[in-house]
mmCIF file as Biopython writes it, N, C-alpha, C and O atoms, coordinates in Angstrom:
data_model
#
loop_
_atom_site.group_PDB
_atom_site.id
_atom_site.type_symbol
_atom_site.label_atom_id
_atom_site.label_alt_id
_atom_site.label_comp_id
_atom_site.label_asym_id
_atom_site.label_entity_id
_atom_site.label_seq_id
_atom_site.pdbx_PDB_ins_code
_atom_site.Cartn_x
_atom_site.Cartn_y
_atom_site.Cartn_z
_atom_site.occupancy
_atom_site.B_iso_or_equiv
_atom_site.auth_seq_id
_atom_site.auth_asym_id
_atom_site.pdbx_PDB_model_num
ATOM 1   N N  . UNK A ? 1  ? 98.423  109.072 113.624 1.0 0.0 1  A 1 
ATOM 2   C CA . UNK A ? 1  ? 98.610  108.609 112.261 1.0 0.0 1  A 1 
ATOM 3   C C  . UNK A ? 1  ? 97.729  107.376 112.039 1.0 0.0 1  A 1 
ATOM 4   O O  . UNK A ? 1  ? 97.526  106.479 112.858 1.0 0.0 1  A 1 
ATOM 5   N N  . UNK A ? 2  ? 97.029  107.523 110.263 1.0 0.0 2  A 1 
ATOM 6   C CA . UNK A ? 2  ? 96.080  106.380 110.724 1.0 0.0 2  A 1 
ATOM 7   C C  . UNK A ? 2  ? 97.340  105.086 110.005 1.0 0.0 2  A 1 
ATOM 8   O O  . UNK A ? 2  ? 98.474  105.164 109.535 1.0 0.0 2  A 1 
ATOM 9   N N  . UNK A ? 3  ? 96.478  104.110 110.232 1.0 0.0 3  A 1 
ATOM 10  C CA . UNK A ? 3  ? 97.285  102.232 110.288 1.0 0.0 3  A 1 
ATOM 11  C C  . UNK A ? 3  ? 97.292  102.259 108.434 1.0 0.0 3  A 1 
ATOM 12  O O  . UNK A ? 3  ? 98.052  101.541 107.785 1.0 0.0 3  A 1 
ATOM 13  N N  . UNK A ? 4  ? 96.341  103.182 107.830 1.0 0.0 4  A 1 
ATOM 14  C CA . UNK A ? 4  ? 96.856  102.684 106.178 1.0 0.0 4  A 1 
ATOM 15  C C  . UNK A ? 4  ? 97.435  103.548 105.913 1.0 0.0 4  A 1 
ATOM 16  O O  . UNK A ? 4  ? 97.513  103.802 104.711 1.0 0.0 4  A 1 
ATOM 17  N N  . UNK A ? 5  ? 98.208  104.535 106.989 1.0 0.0 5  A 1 
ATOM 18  C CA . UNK A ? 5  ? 99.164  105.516 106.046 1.0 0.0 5  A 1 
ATOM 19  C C  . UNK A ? 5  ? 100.257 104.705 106.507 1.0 0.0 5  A 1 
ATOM 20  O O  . UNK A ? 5  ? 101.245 105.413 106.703 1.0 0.0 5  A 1 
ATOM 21  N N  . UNK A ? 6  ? 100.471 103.404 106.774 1.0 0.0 6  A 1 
ATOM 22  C CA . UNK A ? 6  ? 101.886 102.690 107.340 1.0 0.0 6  A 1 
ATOM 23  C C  . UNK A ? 6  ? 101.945 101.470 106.059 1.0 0.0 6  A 1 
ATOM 24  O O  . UNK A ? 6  ? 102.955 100.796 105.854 1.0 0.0 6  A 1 
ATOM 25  N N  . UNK A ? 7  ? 100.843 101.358 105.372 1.0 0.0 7  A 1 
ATOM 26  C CA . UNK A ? 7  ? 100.770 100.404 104.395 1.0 0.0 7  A 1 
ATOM 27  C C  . UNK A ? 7  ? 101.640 100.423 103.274 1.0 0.0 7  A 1 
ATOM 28  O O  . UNK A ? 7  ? 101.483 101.434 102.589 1.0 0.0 7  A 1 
ATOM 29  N N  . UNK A ? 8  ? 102.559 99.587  102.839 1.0 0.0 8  A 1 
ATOM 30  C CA . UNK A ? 8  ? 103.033 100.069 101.424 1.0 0.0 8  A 1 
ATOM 31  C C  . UNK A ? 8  ? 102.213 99.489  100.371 1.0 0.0 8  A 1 
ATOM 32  O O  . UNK A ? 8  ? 101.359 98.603  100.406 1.0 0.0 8  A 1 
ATOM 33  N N  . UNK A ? 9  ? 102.783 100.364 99.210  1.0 0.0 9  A 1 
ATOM 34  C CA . UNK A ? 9  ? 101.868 100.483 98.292  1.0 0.0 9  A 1 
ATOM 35  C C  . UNK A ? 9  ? 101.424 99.559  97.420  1.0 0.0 9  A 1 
ATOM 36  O O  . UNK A ? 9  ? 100.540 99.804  96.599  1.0 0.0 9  A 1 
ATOM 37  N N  . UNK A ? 10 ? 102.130 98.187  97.561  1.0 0.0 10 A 1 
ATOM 38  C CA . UNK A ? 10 ? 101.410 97.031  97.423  1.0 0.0 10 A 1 
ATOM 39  C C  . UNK A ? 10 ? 100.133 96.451  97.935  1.0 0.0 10 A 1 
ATOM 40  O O  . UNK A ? 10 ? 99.140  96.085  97.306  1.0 0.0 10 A 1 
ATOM 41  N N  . UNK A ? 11 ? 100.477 96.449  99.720  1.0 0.0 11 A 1 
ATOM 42  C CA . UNK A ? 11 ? 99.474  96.413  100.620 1.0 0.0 11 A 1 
ATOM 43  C C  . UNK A ? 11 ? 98.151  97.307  100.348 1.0 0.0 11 A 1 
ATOM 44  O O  . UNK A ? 11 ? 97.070  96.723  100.428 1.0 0.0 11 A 1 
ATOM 45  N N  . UNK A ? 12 ? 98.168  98.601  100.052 1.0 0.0 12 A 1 
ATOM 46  C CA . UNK A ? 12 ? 97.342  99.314  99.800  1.0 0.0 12 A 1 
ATOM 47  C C  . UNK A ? 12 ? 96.673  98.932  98.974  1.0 0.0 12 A 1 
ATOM 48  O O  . UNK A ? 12 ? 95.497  98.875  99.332  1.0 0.0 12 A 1 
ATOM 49  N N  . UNK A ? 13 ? 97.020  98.332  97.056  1.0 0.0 13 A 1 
ATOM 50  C CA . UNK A ? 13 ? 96.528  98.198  96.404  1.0 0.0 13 A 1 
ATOM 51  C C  . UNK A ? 13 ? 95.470  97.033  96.659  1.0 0.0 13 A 1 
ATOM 52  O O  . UNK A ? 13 ? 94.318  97.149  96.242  1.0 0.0 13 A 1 
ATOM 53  N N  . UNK A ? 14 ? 95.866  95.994  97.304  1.0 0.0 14 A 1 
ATOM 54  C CA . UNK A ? 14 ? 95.494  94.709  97.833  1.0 0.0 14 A 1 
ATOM 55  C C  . UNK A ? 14 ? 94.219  95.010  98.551  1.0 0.0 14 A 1 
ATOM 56  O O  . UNK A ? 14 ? 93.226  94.393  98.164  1.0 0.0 14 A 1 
ATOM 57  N N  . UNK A ? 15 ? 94.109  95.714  99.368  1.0 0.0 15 A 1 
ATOM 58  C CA . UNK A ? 15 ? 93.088  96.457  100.307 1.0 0.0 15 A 1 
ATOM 59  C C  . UNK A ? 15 ? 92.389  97.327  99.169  1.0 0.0 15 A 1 
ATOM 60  O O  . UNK A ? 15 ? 91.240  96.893  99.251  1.0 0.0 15 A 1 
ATOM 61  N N  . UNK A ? 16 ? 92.367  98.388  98.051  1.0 0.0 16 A 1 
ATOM 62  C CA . UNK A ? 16 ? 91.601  98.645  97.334  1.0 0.0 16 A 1 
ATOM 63  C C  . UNK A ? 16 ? 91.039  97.833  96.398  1.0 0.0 16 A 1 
ATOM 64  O O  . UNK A ? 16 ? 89.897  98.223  96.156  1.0 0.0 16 A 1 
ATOM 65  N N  . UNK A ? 17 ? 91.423  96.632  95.607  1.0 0.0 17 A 1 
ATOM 66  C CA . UNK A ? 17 ? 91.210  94.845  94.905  1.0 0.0 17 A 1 
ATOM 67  C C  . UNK A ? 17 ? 89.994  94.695  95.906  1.0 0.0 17 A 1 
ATOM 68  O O  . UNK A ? 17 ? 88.778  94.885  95.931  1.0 0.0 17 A 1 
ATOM 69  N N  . UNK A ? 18 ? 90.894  94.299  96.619  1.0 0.0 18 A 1 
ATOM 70  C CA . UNK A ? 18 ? 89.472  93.808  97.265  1.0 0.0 18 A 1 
ATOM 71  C C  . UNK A ? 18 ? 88.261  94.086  97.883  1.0 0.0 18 A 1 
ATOM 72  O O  . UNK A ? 18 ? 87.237  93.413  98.000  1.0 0.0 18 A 1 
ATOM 73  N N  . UNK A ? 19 ? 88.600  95.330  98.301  1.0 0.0 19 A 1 
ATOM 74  C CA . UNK A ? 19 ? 87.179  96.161  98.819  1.0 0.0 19 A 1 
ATOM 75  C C  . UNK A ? 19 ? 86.482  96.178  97.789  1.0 0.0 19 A 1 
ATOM 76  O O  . UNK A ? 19 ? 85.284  96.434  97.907  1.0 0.0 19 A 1 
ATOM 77  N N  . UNK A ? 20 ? 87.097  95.885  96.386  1.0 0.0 20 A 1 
ATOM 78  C CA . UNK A ? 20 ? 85.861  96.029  95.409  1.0 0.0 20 A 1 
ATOM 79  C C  . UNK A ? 20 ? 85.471  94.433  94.527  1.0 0.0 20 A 1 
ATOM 80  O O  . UNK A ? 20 ? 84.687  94.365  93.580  1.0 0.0 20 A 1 
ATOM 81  N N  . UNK A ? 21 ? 86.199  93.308  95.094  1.0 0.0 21 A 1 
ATOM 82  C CA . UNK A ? 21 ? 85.628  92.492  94.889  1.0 0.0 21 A 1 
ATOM 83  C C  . UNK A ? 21 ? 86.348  91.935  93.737  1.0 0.0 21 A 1 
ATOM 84  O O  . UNK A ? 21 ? 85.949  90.809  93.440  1.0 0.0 21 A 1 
ATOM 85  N N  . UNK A ? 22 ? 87.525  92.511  92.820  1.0 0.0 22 A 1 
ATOM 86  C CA . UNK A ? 22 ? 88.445  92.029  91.793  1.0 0.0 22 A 1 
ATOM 87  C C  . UNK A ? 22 ? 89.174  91.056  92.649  1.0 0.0 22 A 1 
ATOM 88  O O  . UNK A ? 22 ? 89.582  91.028  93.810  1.0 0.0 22 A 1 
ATOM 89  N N  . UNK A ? 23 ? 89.175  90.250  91.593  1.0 0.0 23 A 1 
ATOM 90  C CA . UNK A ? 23 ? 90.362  89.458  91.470  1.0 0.0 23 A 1 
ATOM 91  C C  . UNK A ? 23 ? 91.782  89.933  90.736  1.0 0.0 23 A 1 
ATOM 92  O O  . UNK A ? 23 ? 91.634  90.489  89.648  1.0 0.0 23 A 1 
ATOM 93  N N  . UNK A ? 24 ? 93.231  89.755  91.258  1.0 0.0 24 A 1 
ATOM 94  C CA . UNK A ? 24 ? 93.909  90.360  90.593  1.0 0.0 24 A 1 
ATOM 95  C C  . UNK A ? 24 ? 93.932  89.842  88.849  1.0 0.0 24 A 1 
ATOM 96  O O  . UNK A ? 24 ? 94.491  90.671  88.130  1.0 0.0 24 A 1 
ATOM 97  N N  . UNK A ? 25 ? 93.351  88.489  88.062  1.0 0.0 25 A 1 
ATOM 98  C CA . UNK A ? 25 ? 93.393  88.735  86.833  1.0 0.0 25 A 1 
ATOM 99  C C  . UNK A ? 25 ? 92.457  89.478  86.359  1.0 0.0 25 A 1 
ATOM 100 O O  . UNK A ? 25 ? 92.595  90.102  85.307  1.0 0.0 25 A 1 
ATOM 101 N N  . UNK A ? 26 ? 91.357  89.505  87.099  1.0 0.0 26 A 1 
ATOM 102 C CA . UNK A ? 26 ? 90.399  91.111  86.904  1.0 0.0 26 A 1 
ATOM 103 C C  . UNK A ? 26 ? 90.937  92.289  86.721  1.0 0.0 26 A 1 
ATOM 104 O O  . UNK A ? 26 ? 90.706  92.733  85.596  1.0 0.0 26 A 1 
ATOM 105 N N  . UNK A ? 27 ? 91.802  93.218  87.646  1.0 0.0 27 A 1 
ATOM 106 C CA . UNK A ? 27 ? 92.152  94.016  87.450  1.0 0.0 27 A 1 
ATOM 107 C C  . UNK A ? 27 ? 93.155  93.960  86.520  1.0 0.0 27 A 1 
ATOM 108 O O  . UNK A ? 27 ? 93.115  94.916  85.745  1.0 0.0 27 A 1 
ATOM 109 N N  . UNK A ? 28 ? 94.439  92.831  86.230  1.0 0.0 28 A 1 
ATOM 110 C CA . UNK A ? 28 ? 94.894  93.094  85.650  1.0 0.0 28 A 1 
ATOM 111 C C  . UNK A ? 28 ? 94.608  93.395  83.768  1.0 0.0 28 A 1 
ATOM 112 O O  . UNK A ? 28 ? 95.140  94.063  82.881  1.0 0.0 28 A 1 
ATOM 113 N N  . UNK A ? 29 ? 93.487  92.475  83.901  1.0 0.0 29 A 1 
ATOM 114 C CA . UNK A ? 29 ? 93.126  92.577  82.293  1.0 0.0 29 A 1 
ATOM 115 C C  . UNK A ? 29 ? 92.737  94.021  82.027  1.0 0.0 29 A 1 
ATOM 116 O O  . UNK A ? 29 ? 93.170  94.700  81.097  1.0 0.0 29 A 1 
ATOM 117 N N  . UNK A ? 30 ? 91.828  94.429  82.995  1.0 0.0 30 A 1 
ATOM 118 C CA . UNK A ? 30 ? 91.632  95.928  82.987  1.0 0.0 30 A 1 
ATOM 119 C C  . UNK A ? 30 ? 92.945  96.671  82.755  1.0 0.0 30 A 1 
ATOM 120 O O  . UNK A ? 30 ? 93.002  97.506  81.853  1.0 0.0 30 A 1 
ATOM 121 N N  . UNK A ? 31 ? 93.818  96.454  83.389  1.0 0.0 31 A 1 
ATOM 122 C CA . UNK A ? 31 ? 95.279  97.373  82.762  1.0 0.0 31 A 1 
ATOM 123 C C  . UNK A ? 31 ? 96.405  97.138  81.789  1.0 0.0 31 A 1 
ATOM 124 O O  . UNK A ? 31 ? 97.477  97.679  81.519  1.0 0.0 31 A 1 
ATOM 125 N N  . UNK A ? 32 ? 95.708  96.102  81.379  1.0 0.0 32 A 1 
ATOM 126 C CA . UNK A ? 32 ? 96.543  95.256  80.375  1.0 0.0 32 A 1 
ATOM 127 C C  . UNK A ? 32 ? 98.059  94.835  80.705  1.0 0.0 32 A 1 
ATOM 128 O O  . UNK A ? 32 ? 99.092  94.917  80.040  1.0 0.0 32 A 1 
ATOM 129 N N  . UNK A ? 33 ? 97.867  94.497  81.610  1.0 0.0 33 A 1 
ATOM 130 C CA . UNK A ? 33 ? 99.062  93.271  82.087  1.0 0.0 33 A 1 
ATOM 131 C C  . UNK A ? 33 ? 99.283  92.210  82.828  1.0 0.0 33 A 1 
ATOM 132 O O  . UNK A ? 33 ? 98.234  91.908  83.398  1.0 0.0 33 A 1 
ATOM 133 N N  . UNK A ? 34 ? 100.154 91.491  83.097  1.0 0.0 34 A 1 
ATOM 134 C CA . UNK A ? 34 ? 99.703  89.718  83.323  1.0 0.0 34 A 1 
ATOM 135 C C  . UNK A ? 34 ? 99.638  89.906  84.759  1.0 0.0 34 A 1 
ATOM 136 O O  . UNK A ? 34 ? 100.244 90.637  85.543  1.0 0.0 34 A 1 
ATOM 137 N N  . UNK A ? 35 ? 98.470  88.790  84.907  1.0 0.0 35 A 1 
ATOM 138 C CA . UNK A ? 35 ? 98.311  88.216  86.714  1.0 0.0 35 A 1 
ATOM 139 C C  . UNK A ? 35 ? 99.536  88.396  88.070  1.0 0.0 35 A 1 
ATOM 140 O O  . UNK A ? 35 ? 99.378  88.505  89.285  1.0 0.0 35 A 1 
ATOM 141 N N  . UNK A ? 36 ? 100.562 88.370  87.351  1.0 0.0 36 A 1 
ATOM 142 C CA . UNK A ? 36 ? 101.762 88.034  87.684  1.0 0.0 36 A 1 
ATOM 143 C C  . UNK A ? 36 ? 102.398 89.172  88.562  1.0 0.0 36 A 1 
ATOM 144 O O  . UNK A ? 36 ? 102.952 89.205  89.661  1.0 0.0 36 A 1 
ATOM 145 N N  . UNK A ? 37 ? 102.034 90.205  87.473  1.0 0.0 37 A 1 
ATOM 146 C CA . UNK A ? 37 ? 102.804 91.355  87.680  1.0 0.0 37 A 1 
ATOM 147 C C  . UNK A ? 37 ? 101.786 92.404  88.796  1.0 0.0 37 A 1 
ATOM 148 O O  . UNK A ? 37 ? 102.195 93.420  89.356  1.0 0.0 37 A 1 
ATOM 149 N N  . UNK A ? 38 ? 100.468 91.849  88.899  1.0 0.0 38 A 1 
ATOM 150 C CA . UNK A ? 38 ? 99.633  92.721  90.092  1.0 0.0 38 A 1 
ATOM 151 C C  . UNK A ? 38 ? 100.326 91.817  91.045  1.0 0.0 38 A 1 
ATOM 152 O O  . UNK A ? 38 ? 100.705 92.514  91.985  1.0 0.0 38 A 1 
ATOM 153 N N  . UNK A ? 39 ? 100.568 90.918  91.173  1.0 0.0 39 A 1 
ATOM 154 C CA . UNK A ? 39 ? 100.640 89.623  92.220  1.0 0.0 39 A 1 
ATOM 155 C C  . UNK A ? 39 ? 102.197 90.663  92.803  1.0 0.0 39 A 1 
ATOM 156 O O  . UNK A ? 39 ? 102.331 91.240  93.882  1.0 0.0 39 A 1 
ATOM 157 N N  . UNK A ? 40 ? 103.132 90.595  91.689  1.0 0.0 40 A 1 
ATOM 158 C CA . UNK A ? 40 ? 104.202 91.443  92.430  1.0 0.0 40 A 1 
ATOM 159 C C  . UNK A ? 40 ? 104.364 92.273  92.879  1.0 0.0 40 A 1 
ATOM 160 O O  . UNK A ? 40 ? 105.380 92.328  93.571  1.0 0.0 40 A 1 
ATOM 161 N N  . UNK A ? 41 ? 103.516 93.427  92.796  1.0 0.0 41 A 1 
ATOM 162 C CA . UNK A ? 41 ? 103.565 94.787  92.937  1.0 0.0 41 A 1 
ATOM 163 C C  . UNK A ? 41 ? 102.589 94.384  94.114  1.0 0.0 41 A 1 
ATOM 164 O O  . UNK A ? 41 ? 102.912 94.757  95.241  1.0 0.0 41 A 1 
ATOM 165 N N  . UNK A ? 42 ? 101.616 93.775  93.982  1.0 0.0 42 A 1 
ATOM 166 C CA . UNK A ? 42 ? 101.095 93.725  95.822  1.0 0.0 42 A 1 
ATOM 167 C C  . UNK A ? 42 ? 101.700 92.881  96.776  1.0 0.0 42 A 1 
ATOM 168 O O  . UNK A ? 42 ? 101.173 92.526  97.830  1.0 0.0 42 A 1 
ATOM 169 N N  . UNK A ? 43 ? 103.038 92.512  96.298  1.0 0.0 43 A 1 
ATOM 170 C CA . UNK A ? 43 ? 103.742 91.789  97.450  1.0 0.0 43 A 1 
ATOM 171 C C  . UNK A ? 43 ? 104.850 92.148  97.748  1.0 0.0 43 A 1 
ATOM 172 O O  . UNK A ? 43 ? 105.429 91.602  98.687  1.0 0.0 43 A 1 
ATOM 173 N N  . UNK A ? 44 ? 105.683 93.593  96.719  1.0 0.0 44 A 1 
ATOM 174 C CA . UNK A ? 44 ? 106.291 94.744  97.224  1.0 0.0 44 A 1 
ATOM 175 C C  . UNK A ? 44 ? 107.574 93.929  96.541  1.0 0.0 44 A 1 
ATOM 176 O O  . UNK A ? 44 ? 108.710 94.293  96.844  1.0 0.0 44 A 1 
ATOM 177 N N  . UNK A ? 45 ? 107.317 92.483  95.332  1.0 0.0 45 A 1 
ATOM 178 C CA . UNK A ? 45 ? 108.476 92.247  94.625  1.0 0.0 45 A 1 
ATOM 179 C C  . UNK A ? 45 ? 108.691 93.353  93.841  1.0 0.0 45 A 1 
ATOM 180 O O  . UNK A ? 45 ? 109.697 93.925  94.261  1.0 0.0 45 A 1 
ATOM 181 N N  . UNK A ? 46 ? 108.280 93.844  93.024  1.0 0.0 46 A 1 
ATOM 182 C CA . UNK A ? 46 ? 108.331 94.938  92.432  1.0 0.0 46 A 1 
ATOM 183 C C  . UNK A ? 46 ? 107.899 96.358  92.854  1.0 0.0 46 A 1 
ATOM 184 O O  . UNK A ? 46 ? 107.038 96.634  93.688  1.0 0.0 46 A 1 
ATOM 185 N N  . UNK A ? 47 ? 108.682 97.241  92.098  1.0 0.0 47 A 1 
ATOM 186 C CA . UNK A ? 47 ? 107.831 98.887  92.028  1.0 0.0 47 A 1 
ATOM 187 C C  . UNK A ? 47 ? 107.411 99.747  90.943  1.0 0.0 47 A 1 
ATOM 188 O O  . UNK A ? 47 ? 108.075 100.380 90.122  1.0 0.0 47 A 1 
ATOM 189 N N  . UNK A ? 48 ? 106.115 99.628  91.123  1.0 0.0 48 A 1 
ATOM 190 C CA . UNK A ? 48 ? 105.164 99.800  89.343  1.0 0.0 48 A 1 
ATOM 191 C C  . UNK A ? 48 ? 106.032 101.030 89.136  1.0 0.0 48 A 1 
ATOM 192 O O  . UNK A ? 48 ? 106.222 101.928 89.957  1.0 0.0 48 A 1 
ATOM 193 N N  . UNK A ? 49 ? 106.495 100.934 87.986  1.0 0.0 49 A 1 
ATOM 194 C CA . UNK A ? 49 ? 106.192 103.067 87.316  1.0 0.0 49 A 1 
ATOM 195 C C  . UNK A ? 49 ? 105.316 103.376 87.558  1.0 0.0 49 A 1 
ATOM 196 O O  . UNK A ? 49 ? 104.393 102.562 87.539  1.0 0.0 49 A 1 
ATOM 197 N N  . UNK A ? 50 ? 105.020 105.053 88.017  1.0 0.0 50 A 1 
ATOM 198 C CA . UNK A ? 50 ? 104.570 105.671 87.848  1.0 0.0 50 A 1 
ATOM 199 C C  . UNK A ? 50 ? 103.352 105.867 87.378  1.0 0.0 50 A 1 
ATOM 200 O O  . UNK A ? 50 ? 102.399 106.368 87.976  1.0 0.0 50 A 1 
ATOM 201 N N  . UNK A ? 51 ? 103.409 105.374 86.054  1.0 0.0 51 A 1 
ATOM 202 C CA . UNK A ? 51 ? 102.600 104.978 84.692  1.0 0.0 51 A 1 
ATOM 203 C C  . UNK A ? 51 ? 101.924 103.942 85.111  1.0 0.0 51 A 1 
ATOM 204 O O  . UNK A ? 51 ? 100.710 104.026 85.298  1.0 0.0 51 A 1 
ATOM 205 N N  . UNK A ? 52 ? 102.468 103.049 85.277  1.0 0.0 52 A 1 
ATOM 206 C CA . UNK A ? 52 ? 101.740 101.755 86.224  1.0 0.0 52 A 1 
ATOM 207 C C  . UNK A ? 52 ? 100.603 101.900 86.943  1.0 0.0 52 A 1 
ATOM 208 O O  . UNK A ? 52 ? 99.426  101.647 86.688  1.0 0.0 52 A 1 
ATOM 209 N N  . UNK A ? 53 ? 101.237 102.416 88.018  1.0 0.0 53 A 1 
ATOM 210 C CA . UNK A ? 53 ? 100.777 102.711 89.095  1.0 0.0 53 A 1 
ATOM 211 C C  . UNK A ? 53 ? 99.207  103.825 88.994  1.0 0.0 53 A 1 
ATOM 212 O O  . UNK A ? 53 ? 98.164  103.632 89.618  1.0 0.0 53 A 1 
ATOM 213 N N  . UNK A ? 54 ? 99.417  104.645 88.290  1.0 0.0 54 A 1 
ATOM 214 C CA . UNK A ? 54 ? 98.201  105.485 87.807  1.0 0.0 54 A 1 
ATOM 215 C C  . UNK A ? 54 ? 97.331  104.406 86.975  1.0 0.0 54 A 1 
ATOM 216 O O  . UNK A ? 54 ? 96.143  104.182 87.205  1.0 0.0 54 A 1 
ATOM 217 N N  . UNK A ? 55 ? 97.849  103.976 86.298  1.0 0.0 55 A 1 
ATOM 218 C CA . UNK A ? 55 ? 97.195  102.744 85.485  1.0 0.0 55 A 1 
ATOM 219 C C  . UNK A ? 55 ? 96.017  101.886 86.232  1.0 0.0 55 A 1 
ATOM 220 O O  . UNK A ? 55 ? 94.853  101.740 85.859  1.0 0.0 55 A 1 
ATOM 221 N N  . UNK A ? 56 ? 96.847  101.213 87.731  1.0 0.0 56 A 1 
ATOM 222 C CA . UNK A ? 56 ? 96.234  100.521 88.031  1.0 0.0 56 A 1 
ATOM 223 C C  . UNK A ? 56 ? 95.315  100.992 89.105  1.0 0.0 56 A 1 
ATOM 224 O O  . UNK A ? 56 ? 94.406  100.317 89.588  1.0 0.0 56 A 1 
ATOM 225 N N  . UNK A ? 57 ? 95.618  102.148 89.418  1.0 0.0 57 A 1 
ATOM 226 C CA . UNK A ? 57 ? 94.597  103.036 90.271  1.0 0.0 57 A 1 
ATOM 227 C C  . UNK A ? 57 ? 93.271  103.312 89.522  1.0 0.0 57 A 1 
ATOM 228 O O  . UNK A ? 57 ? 92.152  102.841 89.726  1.0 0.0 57 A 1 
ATOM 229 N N  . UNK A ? 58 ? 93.639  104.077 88.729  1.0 0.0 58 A 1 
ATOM 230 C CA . UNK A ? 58 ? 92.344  104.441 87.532  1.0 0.0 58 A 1 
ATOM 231 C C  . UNK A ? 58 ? 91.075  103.229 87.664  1.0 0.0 58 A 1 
ATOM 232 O O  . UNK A ? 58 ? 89.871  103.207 87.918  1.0 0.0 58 A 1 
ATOM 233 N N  . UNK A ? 59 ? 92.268  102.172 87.292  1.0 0.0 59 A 1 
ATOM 234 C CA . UNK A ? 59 ? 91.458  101.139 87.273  1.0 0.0 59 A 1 
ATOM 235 C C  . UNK A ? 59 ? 90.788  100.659 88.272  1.0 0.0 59 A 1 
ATOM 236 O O  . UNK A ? 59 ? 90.179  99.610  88.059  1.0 0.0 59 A 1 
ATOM 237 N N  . UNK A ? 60 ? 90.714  101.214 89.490  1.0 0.0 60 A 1 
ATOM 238 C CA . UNK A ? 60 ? 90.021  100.443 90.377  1.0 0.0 60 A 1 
ATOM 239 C C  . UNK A ? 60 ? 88.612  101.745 90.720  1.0 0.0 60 A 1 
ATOM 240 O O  . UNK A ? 60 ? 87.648  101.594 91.470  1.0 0.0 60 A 1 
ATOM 241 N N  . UNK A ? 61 ? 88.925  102.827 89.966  1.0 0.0 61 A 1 
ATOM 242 C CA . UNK A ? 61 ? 87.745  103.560 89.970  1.0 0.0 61 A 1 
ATOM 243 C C  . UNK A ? 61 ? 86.090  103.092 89.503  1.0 0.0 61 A 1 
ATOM 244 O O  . UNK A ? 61 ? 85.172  103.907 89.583  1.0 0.0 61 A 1 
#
């Protein structure tokens, strides 16, 4: 099993941010929501919807 299928999906996002060089108010403006709320969801305070979550993926395309 590889080491980022053990990542949660905060961690993950954190590791895709940055491989591309965003900052989380970067990405977040891209998904239209506050600094705050990438900050939570990559520290596993929160769990995006769904909706979210596709949201903020897209966005790192």
């Amino acid at each position: 099993m590889a080491m980022d299928s053990l990542l949660t999906l905060g961690e993950q996002l954190t590791r895709w941010r940055t491989a591309q060089a965003l900052s989380r108010s970067r990405l977040a403006h891209r998904v239209g929501v506050a600094s705050s709320t990438v900050a939570r969801v990559e520290s596993g305070a929160i769990s995006p919807s769904a909706q979210l979550w596709l949201n903020l993926v897209d966005s790192l395309d």
